[in-house]
C-alpha positions in Angstrom: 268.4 81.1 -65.6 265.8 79.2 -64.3 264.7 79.7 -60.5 263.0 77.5 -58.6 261.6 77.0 -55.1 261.1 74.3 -53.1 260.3 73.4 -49.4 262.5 71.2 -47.2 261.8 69.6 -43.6 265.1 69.1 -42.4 265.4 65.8 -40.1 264.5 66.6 -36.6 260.5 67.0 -37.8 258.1 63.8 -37.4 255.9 63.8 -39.8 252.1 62.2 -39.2 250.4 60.8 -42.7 247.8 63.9 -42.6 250.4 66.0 -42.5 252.8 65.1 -45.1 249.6 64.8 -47.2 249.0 68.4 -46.5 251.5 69.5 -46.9 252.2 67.8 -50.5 249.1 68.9 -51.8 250.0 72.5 -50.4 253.0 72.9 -52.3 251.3 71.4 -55.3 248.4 74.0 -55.0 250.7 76.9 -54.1 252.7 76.5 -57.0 256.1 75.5 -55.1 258.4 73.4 -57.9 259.7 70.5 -55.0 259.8 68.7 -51.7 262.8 67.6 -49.8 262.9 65.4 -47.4 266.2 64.7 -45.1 267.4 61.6 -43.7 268.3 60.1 -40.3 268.1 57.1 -39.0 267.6 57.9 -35.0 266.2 60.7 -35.4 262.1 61.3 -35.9 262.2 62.4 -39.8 260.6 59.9 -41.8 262.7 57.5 -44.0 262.9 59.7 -46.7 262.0 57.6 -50.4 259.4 55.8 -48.4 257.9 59.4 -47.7 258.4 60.6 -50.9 256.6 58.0 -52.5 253.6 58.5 -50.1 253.8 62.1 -51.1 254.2 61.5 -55.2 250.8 59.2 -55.1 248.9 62.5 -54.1 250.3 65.0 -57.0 250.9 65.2 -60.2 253.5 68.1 -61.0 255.9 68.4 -58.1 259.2 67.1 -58.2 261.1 64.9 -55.2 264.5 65.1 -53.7 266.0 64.3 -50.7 268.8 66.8 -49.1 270.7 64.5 -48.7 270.3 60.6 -48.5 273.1 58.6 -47.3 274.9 56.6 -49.4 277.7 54.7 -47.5 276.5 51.5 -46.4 273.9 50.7 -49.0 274.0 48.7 -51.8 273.8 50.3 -55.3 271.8 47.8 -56.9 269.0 48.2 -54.8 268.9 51.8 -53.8 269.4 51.9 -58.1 266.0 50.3 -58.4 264.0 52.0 -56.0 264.8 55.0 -56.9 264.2 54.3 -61.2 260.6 52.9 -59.5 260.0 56.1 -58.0 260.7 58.1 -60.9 258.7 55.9 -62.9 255.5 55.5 -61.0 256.2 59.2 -60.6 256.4 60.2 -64.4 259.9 61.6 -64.0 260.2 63.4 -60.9 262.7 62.4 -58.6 265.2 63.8 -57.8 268.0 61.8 -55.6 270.5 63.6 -54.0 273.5 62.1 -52.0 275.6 62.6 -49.0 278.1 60.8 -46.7 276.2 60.9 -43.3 276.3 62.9 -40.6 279.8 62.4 -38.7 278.3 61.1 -35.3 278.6 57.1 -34.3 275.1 56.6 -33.5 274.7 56.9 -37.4 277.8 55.1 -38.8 276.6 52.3 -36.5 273.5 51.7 -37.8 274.9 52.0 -41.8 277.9 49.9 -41.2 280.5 51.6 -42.6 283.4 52.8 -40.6 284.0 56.8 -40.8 287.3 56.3 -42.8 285.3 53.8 -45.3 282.4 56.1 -46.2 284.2 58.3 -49.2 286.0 55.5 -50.5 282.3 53.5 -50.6 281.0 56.8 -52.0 283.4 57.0 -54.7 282.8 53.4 -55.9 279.0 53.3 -55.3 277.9 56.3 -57.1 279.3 55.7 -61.0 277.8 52.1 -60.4 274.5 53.6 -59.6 274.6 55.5 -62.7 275.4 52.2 -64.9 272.9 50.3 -63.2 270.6 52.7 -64.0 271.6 53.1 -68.3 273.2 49.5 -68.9 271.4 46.9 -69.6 273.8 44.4 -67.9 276.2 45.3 -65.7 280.0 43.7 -64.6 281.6 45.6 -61.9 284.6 44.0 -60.0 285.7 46.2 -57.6 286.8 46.4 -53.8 283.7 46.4 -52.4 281.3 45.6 -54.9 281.3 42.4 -57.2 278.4 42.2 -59.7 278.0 39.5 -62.8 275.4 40.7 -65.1 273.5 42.8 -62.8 270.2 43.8 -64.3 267.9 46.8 -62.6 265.1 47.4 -64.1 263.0 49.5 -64.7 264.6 52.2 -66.1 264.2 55.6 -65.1 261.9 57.7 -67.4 265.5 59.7 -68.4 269.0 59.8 -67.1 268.6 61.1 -63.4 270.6 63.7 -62.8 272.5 63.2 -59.4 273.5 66.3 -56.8 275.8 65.9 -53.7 275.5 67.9 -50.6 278.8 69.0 -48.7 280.9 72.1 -48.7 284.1 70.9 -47.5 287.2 71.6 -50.1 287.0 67.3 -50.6 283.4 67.4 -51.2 283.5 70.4 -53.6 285.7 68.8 -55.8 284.0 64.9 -55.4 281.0 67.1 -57.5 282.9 68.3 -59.7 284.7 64.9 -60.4 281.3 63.0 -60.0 277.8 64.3 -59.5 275.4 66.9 -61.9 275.2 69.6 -59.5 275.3 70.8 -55.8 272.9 71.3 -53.3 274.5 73.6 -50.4 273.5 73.8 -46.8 274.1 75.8 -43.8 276.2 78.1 -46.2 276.1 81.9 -47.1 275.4 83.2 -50.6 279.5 84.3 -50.3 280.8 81.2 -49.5 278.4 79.2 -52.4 279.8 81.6 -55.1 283.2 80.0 -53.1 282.3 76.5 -53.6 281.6 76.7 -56.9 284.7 77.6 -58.2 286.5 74.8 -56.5 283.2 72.3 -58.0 284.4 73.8 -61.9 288.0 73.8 -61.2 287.6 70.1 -60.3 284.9 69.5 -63.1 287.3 71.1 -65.6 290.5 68.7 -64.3 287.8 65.5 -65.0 287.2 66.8 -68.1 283.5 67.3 -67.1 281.1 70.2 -67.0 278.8 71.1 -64.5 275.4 72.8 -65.9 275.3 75.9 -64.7 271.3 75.2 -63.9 272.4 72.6 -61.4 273.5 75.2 -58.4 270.8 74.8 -55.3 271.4 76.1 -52.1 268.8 75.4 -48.5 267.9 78.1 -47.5 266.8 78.2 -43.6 264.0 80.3 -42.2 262.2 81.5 -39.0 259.5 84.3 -38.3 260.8 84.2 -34.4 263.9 83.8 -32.2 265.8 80.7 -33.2 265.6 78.4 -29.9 269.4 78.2 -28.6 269.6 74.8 -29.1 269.0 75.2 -32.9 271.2 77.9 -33.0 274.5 76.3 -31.4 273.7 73.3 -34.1 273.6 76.1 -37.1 277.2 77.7 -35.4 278.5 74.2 -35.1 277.6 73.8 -39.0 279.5 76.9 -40.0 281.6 78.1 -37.3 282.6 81.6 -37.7 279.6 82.9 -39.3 276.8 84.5 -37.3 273.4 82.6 -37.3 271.8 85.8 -38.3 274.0 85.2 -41.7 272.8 82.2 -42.4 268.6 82.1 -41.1 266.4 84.9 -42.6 263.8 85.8 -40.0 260.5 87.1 -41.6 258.9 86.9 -45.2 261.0 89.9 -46.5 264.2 88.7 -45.5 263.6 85.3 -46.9 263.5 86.9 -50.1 265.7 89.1 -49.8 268.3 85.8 -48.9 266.8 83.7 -52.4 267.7 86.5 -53.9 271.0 86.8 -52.8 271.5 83.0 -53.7 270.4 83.8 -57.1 272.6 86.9 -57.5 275.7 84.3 -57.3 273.8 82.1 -59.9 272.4 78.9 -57.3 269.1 79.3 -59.4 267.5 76.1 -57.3 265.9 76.9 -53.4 264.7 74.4 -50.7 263.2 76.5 -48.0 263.3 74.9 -44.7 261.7 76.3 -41.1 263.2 75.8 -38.4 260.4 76.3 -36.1 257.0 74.9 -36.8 254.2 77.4 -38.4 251.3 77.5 -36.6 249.3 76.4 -39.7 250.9 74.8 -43.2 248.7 75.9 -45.4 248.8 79.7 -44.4 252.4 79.2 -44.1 253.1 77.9 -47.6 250.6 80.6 -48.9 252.3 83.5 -47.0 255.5 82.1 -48.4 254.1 81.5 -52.6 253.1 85.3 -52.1 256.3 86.3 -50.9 259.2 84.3 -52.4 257.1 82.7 -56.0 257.4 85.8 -57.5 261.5 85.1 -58.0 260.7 82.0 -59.7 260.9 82.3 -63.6 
């Protein structure tokens, strides 16, 4: 199995162009295999492929996700075609993963799509994606969509592998019916090991397989006392499941959570902080030193 580490920023950090350039070329120095950036419209993260871009014109070998971007509300054809352009002024290293938004109006509002609309938009939006990213000319009549030789060029370098975030029973089994693989948040090594037997069981019923490489999991960090207001948005996340369950405090029990993650076979890690470290680059060196040594 192949482990890998990334970093993730969440969406409540603001991000200043010296420091997403440090932080890219920290990671790339360090030897950490990804960043992943978050998405929120009124919130202070930036927009996430924008970001990434910036961030993939300064390196050569790390890879680019985001955890997640929202899909309801855009329109395939173009979100298609920026993200083939990433991966190929990139050389083949993005990494798009999708969600439904964040349940809260302020965000519906500003995508346009009604809460009861978004999986149905999902559901429709996604498989065209994929087509508008292999065909050559695409014809889609469907109920919300309507496209007559639709071209989207260029390419990506290679078929892009899609993940979906989520980890309720509907979710679970949307990846196994549609996406490559799953990138879990707020969620315990336990209830991973859960989800992805309701993914296969679904993945199985669509006649589909999931590669057992394509289980990632965010993994959220602090060296201090989680501030209560971060804490009461972790509980809301998961209820029932202590905060201490779900954030590692201190270099040790970081790794000691990865490896936990990779025990139940989620082989791909986005570390996040939740509180800012007094200095990136000692942070993401403290962290290689630490936590690399799983990757293999």
């Amino acid at each position: 199995m192949k482990v890998r580490v990334g970093y993730g920023l969440g969406n409540l950090r603001s991000l200043s162009s010296e420091h997403l350039a440090a932080l890219a070329d920290g990671l790339e120095s360090h030897g950490f295999d990804s960043l992943w950036l978050s998405e929120r419209i009124n919130g202070p993260a930036p927009e996430p492929v924008v970001a990434l871009a910036f961030a993939a014109g300064r390196t050569q070998r790390i890879k680019f996700g985001t955890s997640v971007q929202v899909l309801p509300g855009r329109n395939p054809a173009v979100l298609a075609k920026q993200w083939a352009t990433l991966d190929v002024l990139s050389n083949g290293r993005a990494l798009p993963a999708f969600g439904l938004g964040i349940a809260q109006p302020q965000e519906q509002q500003a995508f346009g799509v009604e809460r009861k609309e978004r999986a149905p938009w999902f559901e429709e939006a996604l498989p065209l994606i994929r087509r508008l990213w292999s065909e050559d000319v695409v014809v889609h009549h469907g109920e919300r969509f309507h496209y007559d030789g639709v071209t989207v060029l260029p390419k990506p370098t290679q078929p892009l592998d899609v993940w979906l975030g989520g980890r309720a029973p509907v979710e679970l089994r949307r990846i196994g019916r549609l996406a490559d693989g799953w990138l879990a948040s707020f969620s315990t090594p336990q209830q991973c090991a859960e989800g992805r037997v309701t993914i296969e069981e679904a993945a199985s019923a669509s006649k589909r397989e999931i590669d057992p490489e394509h289980y990632g999991a965010m993994v959220l960090y602090s060296h201090d006392e989680l501030p209560e207001a971060f804490a009461k948005i972790i509980e809301s996340r998961n209820p029932g499941v202590a905060v201490n369950d779900l954030v590692p405090r201190g270099w040790p029990a970081v790794r000691e959570m990865c490896e936990r993650y990779v025990d139940v076979g989620f082989s791909k890690l986005v570390l996040v902080p939740l509180t800012e470290p007094k200095d990136w680059d000692d942070e993401l060196a403290a962290g290689a030193e630490e936590v690399l040594p799983i990757q293999t």
